[in-house]
N, C-alpha and C positions, 0 to 999 in steps of 0.2 A: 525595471524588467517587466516584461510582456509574461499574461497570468490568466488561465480560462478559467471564470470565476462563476460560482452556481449564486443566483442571486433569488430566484425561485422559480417554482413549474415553467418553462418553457421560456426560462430566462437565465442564460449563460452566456457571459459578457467575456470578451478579450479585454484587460486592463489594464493601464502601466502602474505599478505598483513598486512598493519600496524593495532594496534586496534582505533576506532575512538575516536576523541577529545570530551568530553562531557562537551561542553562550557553553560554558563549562560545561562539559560532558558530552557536545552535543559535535557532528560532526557537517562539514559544509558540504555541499553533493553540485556540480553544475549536471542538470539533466540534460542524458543523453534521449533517449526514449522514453514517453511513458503508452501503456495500452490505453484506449476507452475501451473500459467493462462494460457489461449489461447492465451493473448498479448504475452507473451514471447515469445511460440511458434512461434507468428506471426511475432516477431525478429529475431526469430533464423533463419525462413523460407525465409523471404521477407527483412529483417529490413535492415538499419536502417530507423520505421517508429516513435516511440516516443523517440527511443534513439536517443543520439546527436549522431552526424559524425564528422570526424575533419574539414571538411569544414562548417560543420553547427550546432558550440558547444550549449548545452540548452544556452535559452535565458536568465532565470532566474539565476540557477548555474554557467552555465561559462564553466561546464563539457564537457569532450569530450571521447569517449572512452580509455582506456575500462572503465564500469560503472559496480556496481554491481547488477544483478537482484534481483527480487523479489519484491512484493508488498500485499502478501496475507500472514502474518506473526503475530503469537502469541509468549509471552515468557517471562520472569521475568526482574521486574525490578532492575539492578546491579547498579547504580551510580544516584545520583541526582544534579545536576547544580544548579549554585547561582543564586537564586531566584525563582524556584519552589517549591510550597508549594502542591499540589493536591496529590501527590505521594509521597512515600517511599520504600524504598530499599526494596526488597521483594516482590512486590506488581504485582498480575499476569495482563499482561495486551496485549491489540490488538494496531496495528497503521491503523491510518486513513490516508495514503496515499498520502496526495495533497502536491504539490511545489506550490507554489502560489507567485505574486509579491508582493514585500512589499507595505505594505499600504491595501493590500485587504480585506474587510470588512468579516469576517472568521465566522461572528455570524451565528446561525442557518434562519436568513432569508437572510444572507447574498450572497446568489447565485453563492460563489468561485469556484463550479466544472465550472463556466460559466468563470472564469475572463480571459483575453488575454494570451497565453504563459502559462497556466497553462500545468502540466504535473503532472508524480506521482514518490512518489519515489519508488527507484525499479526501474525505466524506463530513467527517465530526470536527475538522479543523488543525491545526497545526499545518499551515501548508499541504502543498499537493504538487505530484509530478507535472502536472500542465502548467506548470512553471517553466520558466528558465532556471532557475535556481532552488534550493530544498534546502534547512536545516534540520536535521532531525538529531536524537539521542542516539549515542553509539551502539547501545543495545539494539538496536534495530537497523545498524547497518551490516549488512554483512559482505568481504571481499568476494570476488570473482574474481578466474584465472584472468589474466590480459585477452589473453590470445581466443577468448570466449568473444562472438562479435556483440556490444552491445542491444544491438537491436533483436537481437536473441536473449537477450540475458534479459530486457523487459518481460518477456515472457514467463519469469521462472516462477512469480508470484501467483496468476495462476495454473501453471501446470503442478505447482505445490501441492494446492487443494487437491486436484485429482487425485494426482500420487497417495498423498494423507488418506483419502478418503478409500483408496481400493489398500490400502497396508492396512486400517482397520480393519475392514470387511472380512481377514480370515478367509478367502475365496478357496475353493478347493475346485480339482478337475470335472468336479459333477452340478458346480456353482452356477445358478442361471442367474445372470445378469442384466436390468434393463436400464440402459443409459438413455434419458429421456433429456434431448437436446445434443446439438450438435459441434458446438461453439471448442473453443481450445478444451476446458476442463472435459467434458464430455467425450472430446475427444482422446484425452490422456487416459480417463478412464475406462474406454476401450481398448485402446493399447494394454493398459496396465495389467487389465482385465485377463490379457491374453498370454501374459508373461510366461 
């Protein structure tokens, strides 16, 4: 399968590569869309800043270039691993992102975008949506309606952040807000802003 793979600063290769192993717990994804973030850009430009190097493979995975980008990806689910039950074959869905150390408490008060060595995939390794194909852990896939169009639903990852980021904030009617950039989040955050 065909893979846009970060190899270092100003070096991102299209590659034919193996398809990924869809081990126990983990869930098969054919990508339908993935976004390029700003992060990428910011690898392709400056990096390696969340990609590993070979002096400095992730801490978590072990990876070391080339990785494959992407981290803003919708797309169908093709394969299901022993012992997932949430999902089935068919089934349209978004990835949430995070590499996390094992052991990290991943519940919803559990604070993983904070834990040590975190990174994302797409960036730190384990695959990346500028794939044709994704395996990831079922904990980080999540369903979407059908009838949501995919190319919409790559989207969701970051309109998240914004969303997240103006539900902390507490904004009240007399709240001055200044959303510096203008990109999707920036722009959610104006929206949100305005609720």
């Amino acid at each position: 399968m065909r893979a846009a793979r970060f190899y270092d600063r100003g070096d991102i290769r299209i590659d034919e590569i193996n398809e990924p192993i869809v081990k126990a717990g983990q869930v098969g994804i054919d990508v339908a869309w993935c976004g390029i973030c700003g992060t990428d850009l910011h690898e392709f430009l400056d990096g390696p800043i969340f990609c590993p190097s070979a002096e400095h493979p992730n801490p978590i995975t072990g990876e070391v270039p080339p990785v494959t980008l992407g981290h803003e990806m919708s797309g169908v689910v093709n394969f299901i691993g022993e012992g997932v039950s949430g999902l089935k074959v068919g089934d349209h869905v978004v990835v949430e992102p995070y590499i996390v150390p094992e052991g990290t408490d991943t519940s919803e008060t559990g604070h993983y975008n904070l834990s040590e060595g975190s990174n994302f995939i797409g960036l730190g390794g384990n695959g990346g949506g500028l794939a044709e194909k994704i395996s990831v852990d079922e904990r980080w896939v999540h369903k979407i309606p059908d009838n949501l169009p995919l190319d919409e639903a790559a989207l969701i990852e970051p309109l998240s952040v914004g969303y997240h980021a103006v539900e902390r904030a507490n904004l009240s009617e007399k709240s001055t807000v200044l959303v510096v950039g203008a990109g999707p989040i920036g722009l959610l955050v104006l929206l949100q802003s305005f609720k």
